[in-house]
C-alpha positions as CSV (number, residue, x, y, z in Angstrom):
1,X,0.0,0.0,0.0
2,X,1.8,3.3,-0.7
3,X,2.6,5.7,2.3
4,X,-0.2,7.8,3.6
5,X,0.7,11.2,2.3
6,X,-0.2,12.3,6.0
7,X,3.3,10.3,5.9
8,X,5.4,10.8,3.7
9,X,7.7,13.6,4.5
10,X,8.4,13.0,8.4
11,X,12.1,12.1,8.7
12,X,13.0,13.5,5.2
13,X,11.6,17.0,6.0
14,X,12.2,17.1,9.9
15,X,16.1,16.4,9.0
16,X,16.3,18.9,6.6
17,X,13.9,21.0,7.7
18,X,37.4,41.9,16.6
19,X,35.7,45.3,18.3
20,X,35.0,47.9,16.2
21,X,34.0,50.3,18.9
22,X,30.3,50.5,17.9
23,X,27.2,48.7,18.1
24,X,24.6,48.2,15.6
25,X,21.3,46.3,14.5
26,X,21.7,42.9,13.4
27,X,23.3,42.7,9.6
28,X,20.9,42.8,6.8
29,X,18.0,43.7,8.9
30,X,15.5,46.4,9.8
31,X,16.8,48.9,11.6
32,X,15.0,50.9,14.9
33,X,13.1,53.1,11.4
34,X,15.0,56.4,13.2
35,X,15.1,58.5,10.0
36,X,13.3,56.6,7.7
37,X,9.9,56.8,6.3
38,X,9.3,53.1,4.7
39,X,6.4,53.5,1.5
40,X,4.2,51.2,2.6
41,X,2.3,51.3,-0.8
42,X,2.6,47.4,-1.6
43,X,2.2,44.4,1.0
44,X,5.3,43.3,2.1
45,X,4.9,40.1,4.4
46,X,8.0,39.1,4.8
47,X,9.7,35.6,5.3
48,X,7.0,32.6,6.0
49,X,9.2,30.2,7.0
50,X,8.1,26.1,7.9
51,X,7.3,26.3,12.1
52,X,8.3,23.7,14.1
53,X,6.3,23.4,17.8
54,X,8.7,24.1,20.7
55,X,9.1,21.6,23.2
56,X,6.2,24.2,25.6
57,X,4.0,24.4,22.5
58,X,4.4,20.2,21.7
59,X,3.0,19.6,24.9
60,X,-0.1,22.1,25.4
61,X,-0.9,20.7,21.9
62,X,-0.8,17.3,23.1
63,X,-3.2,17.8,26.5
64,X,-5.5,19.8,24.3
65,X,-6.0,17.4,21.6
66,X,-6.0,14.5,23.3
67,X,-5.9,15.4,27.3
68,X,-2.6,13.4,27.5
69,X,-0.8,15.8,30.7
70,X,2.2,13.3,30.3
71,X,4.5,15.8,29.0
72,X,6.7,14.0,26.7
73,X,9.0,16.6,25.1
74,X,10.8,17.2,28.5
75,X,12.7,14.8,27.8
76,X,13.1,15.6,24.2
77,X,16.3,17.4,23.1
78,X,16.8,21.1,23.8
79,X,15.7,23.6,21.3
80,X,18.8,25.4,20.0
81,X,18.6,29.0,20.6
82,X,18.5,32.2,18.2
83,X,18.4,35.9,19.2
84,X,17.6,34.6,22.8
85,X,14.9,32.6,21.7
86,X,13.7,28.9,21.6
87,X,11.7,28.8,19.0
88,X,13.8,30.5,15.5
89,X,12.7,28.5,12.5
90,X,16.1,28.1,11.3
91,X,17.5,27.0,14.6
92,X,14.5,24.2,14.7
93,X,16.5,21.4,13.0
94,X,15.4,17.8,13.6
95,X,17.9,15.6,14.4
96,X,17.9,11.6,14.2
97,X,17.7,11.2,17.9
98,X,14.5,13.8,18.2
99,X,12.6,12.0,15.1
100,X,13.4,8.7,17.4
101,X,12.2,10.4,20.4
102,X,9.2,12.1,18.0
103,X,8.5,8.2,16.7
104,X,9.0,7.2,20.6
105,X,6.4,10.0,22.0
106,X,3.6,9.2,19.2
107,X,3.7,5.0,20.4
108,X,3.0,6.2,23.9
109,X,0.7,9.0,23.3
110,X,-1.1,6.4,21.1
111,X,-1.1,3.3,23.3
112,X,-3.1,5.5,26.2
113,X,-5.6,7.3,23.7
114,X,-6.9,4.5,21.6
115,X,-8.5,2.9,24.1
116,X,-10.5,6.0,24.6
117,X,-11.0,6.3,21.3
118,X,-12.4,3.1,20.4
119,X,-15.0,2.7,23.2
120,X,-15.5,7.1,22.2
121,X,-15.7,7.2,18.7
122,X,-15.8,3.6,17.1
123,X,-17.6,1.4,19.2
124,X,-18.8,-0.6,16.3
125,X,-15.1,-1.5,15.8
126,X,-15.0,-3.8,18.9
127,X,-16.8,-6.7,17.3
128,X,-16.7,-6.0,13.7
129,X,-13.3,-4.2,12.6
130,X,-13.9,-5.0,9.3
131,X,-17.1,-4.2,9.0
132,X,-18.3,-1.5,6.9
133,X,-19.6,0.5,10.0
134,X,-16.8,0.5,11.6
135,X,-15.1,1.9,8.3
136,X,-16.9,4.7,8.8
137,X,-17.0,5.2,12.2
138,X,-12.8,5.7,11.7
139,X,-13.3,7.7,8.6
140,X,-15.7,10.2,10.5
141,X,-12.8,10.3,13.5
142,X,-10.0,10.4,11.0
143,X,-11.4,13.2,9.6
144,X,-12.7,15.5,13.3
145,X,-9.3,14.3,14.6
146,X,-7.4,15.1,11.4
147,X,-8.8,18.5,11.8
148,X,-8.0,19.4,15.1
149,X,-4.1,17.7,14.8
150,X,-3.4,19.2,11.4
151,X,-5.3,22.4,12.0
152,X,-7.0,21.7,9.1
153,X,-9.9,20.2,7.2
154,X,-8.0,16.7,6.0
155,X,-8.5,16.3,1.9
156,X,-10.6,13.6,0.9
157,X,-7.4,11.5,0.0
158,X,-5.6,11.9,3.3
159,X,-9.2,10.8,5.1
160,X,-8.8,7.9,2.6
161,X,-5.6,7.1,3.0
162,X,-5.3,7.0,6.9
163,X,-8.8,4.7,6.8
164,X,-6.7,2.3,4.5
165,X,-4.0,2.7,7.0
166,X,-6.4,1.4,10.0
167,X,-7.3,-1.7,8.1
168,X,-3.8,-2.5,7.2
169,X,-3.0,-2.5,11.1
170,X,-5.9,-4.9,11.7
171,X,-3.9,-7.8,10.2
172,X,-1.4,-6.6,12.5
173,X,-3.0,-6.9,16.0
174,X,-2.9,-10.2,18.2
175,X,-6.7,-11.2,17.0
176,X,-7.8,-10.9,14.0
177,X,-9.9,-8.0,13.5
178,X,-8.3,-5.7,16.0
179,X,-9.5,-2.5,15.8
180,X,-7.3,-1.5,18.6
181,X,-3.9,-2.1,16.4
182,X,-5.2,-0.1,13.1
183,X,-6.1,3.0,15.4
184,X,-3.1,3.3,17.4
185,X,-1.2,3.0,14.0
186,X,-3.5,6.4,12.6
187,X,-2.7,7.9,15.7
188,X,0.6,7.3,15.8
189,X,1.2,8.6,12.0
190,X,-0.9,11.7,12.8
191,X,1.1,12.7,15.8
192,X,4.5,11.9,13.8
193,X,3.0,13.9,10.3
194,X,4.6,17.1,9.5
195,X,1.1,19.0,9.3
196,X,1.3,18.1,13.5
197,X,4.6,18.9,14.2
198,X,5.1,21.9,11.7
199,X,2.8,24.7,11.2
200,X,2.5,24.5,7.7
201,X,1.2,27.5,5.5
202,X,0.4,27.9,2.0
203,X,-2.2,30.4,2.2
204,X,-4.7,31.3,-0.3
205,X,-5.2,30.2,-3.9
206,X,-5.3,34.0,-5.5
207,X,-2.6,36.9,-5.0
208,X,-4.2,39.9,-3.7
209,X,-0.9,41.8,-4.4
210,X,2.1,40.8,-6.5
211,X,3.4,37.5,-5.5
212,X,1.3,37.8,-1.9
213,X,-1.5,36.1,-0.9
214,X,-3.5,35.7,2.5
215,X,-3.3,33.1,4.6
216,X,-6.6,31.1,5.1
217,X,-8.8,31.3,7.8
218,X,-7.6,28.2,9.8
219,X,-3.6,29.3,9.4
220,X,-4.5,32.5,10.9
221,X,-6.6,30.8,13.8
222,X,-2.9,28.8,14.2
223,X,-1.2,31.6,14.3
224,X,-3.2,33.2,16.7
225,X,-3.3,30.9,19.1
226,X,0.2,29.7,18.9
227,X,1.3,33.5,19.6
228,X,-0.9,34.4,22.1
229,X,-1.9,31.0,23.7
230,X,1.4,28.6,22.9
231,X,-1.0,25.6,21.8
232,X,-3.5,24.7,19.4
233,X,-6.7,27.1,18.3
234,X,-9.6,26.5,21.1
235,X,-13.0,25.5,19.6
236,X,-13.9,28.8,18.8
237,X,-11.3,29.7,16.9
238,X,-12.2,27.0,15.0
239,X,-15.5,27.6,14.3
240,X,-14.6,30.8,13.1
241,X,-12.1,29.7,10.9
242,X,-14.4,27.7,9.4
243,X,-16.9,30.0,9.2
244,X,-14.0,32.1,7.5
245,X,-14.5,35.2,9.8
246,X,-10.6,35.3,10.2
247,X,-10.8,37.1,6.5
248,X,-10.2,40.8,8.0
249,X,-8.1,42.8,10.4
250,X,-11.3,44.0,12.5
251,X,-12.0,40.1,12.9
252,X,-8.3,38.6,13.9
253,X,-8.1,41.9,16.4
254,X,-11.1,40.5,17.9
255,X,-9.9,37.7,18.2
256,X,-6.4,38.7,19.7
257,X,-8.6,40.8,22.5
258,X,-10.3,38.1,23.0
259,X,-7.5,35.3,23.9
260,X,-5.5,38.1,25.7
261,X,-8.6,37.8,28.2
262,X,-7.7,34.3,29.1
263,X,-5.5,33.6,31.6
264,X,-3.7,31.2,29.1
265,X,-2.3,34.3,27.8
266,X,-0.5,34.9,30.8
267,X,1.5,31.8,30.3
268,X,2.4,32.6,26.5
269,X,3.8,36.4,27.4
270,X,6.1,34.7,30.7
271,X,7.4,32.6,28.2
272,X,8.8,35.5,26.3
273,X,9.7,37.7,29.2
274,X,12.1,34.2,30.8
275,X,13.8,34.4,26.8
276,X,13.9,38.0,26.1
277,X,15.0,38.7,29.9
278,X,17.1,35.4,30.5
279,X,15.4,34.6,33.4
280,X,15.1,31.1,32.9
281,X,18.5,30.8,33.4
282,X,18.6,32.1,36.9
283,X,18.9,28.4,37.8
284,X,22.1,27.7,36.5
285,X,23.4,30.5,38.9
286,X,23.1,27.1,41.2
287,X,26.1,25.4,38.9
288,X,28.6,28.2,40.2
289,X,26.2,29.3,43.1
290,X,28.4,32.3,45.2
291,X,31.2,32.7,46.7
292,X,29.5,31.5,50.7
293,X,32.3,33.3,52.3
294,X,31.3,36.4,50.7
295,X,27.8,36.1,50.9
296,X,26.3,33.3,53.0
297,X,23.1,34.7,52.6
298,X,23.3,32.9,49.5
299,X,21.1,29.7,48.8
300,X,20.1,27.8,45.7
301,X,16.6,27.9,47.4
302,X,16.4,31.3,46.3
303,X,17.0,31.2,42.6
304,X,12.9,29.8,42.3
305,X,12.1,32.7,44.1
306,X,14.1,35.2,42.4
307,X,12.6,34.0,39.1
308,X,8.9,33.6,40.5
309,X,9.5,37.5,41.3
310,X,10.3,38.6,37.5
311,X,7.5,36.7,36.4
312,X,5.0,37.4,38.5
313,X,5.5,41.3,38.4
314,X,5.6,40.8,34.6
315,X,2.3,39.2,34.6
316,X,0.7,41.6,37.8
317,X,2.1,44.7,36.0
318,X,0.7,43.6,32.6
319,X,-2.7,42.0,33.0
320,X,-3.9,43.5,36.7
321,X,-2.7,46.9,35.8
322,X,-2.3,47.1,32.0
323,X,1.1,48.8,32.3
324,X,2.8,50.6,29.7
325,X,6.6,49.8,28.9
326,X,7.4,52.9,31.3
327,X,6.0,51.1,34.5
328,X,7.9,47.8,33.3
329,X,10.7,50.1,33.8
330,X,10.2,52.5,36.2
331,X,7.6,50.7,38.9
332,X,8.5,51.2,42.7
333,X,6.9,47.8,43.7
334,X,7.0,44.4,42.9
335,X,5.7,41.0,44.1
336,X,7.4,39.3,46.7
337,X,6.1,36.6,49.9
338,X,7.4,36.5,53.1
339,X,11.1,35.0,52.7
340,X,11.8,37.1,49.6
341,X,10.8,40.1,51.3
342,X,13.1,39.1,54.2
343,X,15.6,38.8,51.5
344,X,15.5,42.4,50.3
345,X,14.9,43.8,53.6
346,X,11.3,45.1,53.3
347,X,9.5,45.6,56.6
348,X,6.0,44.7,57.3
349,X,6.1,42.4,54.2
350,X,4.0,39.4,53.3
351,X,3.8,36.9,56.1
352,X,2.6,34.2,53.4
353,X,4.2,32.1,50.7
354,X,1.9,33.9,48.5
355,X,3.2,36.5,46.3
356,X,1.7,40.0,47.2
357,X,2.2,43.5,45.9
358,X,4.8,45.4,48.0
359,X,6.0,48.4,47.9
360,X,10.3,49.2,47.4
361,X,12.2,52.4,48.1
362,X,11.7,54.3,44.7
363,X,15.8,55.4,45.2
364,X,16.9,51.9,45.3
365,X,14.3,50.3,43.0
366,X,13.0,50.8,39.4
367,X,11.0,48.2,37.7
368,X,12.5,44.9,36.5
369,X,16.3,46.1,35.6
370,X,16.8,46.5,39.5
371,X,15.5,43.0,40.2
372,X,17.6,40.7,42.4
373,X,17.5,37.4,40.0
374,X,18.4,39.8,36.8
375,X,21.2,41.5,38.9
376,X,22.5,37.9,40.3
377,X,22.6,36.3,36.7
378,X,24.3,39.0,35.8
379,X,26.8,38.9,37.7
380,X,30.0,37.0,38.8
381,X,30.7,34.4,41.3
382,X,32.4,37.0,43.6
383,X,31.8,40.3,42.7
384,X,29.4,42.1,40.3
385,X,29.5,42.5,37.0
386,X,29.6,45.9,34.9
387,X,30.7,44.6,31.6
388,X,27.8,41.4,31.9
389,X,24.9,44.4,32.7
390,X,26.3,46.4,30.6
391,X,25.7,44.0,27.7
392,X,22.2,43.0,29.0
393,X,21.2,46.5,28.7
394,X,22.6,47.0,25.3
395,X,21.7,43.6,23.8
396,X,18.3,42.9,25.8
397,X,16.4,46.4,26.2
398,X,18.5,48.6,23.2
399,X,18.3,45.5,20.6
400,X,22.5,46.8,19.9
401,X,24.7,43.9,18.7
402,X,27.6,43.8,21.2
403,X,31.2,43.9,19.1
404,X,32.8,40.7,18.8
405,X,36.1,40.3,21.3
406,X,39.4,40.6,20.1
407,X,41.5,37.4,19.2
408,X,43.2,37.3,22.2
409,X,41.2,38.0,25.2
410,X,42.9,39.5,28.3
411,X,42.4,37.9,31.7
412,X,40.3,39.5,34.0
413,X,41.4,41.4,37.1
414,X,41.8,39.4,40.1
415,X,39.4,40.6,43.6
416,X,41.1,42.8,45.3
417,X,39.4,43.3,48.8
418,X,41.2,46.8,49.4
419,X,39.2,48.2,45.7
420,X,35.6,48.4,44.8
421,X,34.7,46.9,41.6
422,X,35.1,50.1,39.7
423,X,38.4,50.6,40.3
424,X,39.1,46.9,39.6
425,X,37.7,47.0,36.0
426,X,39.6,50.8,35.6
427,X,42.1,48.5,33.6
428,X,39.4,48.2,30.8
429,X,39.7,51.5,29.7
430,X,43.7,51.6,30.0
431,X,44.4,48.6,27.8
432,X,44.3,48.7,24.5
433,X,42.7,45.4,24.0
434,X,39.7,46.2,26.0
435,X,39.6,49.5,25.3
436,X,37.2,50.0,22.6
437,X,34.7,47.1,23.8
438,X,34.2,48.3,27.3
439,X,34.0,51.8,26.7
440,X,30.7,50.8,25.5
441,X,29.8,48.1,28.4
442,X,31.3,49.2,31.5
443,X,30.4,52.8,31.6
444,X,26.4,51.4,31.6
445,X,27.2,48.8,33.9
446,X,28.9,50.9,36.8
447,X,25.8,52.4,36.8
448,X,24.5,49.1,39.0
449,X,27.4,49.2,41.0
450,X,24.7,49.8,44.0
451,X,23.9,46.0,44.0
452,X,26.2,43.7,45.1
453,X,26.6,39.9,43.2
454,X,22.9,39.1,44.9
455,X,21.3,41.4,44.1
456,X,21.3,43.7,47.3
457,X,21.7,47.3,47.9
458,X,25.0,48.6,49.4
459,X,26.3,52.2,49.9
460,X,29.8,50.7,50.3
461,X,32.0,47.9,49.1
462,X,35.1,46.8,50.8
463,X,34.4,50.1,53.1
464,X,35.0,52.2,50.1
465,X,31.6,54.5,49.0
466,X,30.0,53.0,45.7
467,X,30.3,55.3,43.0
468,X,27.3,54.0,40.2
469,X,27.7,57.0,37.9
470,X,27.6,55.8,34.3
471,X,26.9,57.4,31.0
472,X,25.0,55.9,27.9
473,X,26.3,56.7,24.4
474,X,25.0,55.6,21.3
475,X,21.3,55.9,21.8
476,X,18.9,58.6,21.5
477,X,18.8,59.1,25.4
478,X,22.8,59.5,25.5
479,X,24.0,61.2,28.7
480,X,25.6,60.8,32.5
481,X,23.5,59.2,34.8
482,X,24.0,58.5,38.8
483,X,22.6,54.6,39.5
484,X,20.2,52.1,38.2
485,X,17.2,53.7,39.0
486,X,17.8,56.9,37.2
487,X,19.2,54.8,33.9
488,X,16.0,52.7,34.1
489,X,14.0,55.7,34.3
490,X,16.1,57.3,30.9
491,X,15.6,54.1,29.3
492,X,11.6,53.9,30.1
493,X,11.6,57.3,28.1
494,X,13.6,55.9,25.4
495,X,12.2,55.4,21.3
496,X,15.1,53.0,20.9
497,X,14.0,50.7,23.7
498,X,10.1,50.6,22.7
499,X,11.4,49.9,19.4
500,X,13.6,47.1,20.8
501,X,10.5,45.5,22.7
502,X,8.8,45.5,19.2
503,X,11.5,43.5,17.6
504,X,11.9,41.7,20.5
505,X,8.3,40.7,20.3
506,X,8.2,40.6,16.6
507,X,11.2,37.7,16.7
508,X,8.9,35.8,19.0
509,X,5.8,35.6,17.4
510,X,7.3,35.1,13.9
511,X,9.9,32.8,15.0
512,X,12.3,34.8,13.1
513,X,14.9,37.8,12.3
514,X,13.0,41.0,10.8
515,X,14.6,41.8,7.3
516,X,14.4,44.9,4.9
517,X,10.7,43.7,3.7
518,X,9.7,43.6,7.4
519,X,9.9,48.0,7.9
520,X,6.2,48.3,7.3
521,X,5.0,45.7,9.7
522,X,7.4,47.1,11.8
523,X,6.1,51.1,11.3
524,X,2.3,49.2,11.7
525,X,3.3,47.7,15.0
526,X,5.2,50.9,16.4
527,X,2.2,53.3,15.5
528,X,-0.4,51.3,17.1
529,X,2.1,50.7,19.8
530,X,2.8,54.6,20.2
531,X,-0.9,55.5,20.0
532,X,-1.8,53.0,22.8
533,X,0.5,55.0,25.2
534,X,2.6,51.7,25.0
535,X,0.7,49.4,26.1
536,X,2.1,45.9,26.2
537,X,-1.0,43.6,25.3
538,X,-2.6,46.7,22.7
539,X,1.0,46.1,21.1
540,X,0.2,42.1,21.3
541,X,-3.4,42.9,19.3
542,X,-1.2,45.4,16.6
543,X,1.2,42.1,16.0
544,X,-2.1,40.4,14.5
545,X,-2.6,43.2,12.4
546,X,0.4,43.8,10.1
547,X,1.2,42.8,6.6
548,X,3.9,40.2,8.0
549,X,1.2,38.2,9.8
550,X,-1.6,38.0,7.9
551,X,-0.1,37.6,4.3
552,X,2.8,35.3,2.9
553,X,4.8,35.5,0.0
554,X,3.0,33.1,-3.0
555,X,4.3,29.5,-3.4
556,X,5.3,28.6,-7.1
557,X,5.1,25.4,-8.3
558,X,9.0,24.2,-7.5
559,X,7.8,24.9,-3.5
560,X,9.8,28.1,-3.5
561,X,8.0,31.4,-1.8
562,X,7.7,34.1,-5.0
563,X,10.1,36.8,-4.2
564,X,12.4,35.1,-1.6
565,X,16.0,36.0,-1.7
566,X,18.8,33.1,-2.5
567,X,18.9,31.1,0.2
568,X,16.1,31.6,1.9
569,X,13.2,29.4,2.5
């Protein structure tokens, strides 16, 4: 019998599928649009490159098409990363081990869902597997299945073809007639198919602009939910992708609001704010830990808690209060229970293990960039760090490329108890061979020199006065500043940094770089953004709206997108 064409592409797809002294946007690709006025005349969509699901985004598929909360992919191999982010089309290779562990996954998934399935949706199959009932019973599952897994109505021949699959297996079960066998075997090459594990687009039939068409109803319900939600589209989505009421902005903006509104979407946007920020990788502060003679306050137990903070002001700042980027920035509170608040020193605290709103010393604290977890990962071992938050600042928040080392990179200067840190890293900007690179880093990064390798506020180090004046250069907010909270207050003012969280954002959701072609989804984005008073989730609902995501480039017949450069997919 030939291959389902459900099938046939699985493995052959999945395993194809010195310092200058400035800093700039990423080669090749759109700029922050300072000084430029892009003619949006045409629509330009951009790359549309093949999606495969994360490991997060494998497994809420899984529990919500089947209710399997086994969680599978954790053991799958780690998503390679690209501009800080998991889930970079062109990072997403498949390997031989993950289509083994893909193969592996689908057998298990299977063997616990076709039980439910039989006695669910083909109970005639139990006694007569070959009948003509049970045909039929399968071919009206293959197909309400097929729609949900592929995201798609199945075509006639892939309904037809998976049937034929189901009676193949029922020679292949330990009694004849076992219906059991034949549906595990669909299942199983449903949940290895590409349309499962790839989001796969090929939009509408006719161009509405040169060599762009829309995307259909049921890849913008995909794209949708797999932005805002990290999974599959709920029912309603799907009814109104079949009902094609996807077809305009004013519809998919509806649509945005309305799965901002569930708390789902709170899970989706911490996912980007642990990439973008870096906080999941507070926890491997615990593989170097500190330096316990130097701060024996320190313990690995808080590293969840430092984390948990982040996160949870993210999500109270965005969803309770629907905060701006300035209050991301510039907030003097944050969520904390009892022994985090211990931690920072905040009297009359929470008394719970429950994280509450509390109130910080506006002098010492400014939204998110003064947070203890981003301040210890950002730091060293024994000391703080101002070339390692100076680079967060200009890599995270400004979007700037840091320069590239030179060949030969000088060793570090040792602790020296008798000097603060600042005078330690003077050497930076003596040597020739750090000269130019930290000129750029350090100057932004003394400006933390307030908070010690935890996280903590100190006036003095080594009984020496901290000095935390710094000075930004190369951005529109360029200047001397005294600490972190007034730098987090020039950055919250800064057109560069809302620009940056665009990208940022724009990287996510697209699961790719922004190019040339990418300036007017970029300009729609911004202006909506602006006009919102930037607001994080009115930027979310401005996303759904631009050229890049609700169009793709036209598909000729040799598979290639119309228009795409050499090289690109």
């Amino acid at each position: 019998m030939a291959e389902p064409r459900a099938l046939r592409w699985p493995v052959g797809l999945l395993l194809l599928a010195a310092c200058t002294g400035q800093f700039s946007d990423m080669p090749g690709q759109a700029g922050d649009g300072e000084g430029t006025s892009p003619l949006c005349t045409t629509i330009q969509p951009g790359e549309s490159p093949l999606r495969r699901m994360t490991r997060v985004e494998y497994d809420s598929t899984l529990f919500d098409l089947l209710g399997d909360d086994s969680h599978p992919a954790r053991s799958f191999v780690p998503e390679e990363e690209s501009l800080g982010f998991n889930n970079q089309a062109a990072a997403l290779v498949v390997s031989p081990l993950l289509a083994e562990q893909y193969m592996q996954a689908a057998e298990s998934v299977a063997e616990r869902a076709v039980d439910k399935v039989l006695g669910e949706q083909a109970p005639s199959c139990r006694g007569a597997a070959a009948g003509a009932a049970c045909r039929d019973e399968v071919a009206a599952f293959v197909a309400a299945f097929g729609k949900r897994a592929f995201r798609r109505p199945l075509a006639a021949d892939e309904t037809a073809e998976l049937v034929g699959l189901f009676q193949s297996g029922l020679a292949l079960g330990e009694a004849p007639d076992d219906a059991r066998t034949g549906l595990s075997l669909v299942l199983q090459a449903m949940l290895q198919s590409p349309h499962f594990l790839y989001r796969v687009e090929f939009g509408m039939p006719d161009p509405v602009d040169e060599g762009v068409v829309p995307l259909t109803s049921y890849e913008i319900a995909s794209r949708l939910s797999y932005l805002l939600w990290g999974t599959m589209p709920d029912d309603e989505l799907f009814e109104a992708a079949e009902q094609g009421a996807l077809g305009t902005a004013e519809q998919v903006a509806a649509q945005a609001r309305r799965l901002l509104e569930h708390p789902r979407a709170r899970e989706a946007v911490k996912n980007f704010h642990r990439q973008w920020l870096g906080l999941a990788k507070i926890d491997d502060i615990a593989s170097g830990g500190k330096d316990k003679e130097l701060y024996p306050e320190y313990s690995e137990a808080l590293l969840p808690l430092f984390k948990a903070e982040t996160e949870a002001f993210l999500d109270h700042a965005i969803f309770e209060e629907d905060a701006s980027v300035s209050t991301l920035f510039t907030a003097s509170y944050s969520m904390m229970n009892r022994e985090l608040a211990e931690f920072y020193g905040v009297e009359g605290g929470p008394e719970g293990d429950t994280f509450e709103r509390v109130s910080l010393d506006p002098s010492q604290r400014a939204g998110f960039v003064t947070h203890a977890g981003l301040l210890s990962l950002y730091a060293k071992e024994d000391r703080s760090s101002p070339v390692h938050r100076g680079r967060f600042v200009r890599q995270s928040l400004l979007c700037q490329i840091p320069p590239p080392p030179p060949d030969v990179v000088p060793e570090p200067p040792m602790r020296d108890a008798t000097k603060t840190t600042r005078e330690q890293f003077a050497q930076h900007v003596s040597d020739p061979g750090c000269k130019s690179c930290h000129t750029l880093l350090d100057p932004i990064g003394f400006g933390f020199e307030h908070y010690d390798a935890l996280g903590r506020w100190r006036d003095a180090e080594n009984g020496i006065p901290v000095d935390a004046s710094g000075e930004l250069t190369q951005t529109d907010v360029d200047g001397p500043f005294d600490g972190a909270v007034e730098l987090a207050h020039r950055l919250a003012g800064s057109e560069q940094v809302r620009a940056c969280v665009v990208k940022q954002w724009f990287r996510f959701g697209h699961g790719r770089a922004e190019q040339n072609e990418d300036s007017c989804s970029l300009a729609q984005a911004t202006e909506a953004f602006e006009a919102s008073q930037y607001n994080i989730k009115a930027l979310l609902v401005a996303l759904t709206q631009t050229d890049a995501f609700r169009y793709r480039r036209e598909i000729d017949a040799e598979g290639a997108a119309d228009g795409a450069a050499e090289g690109e997919p």
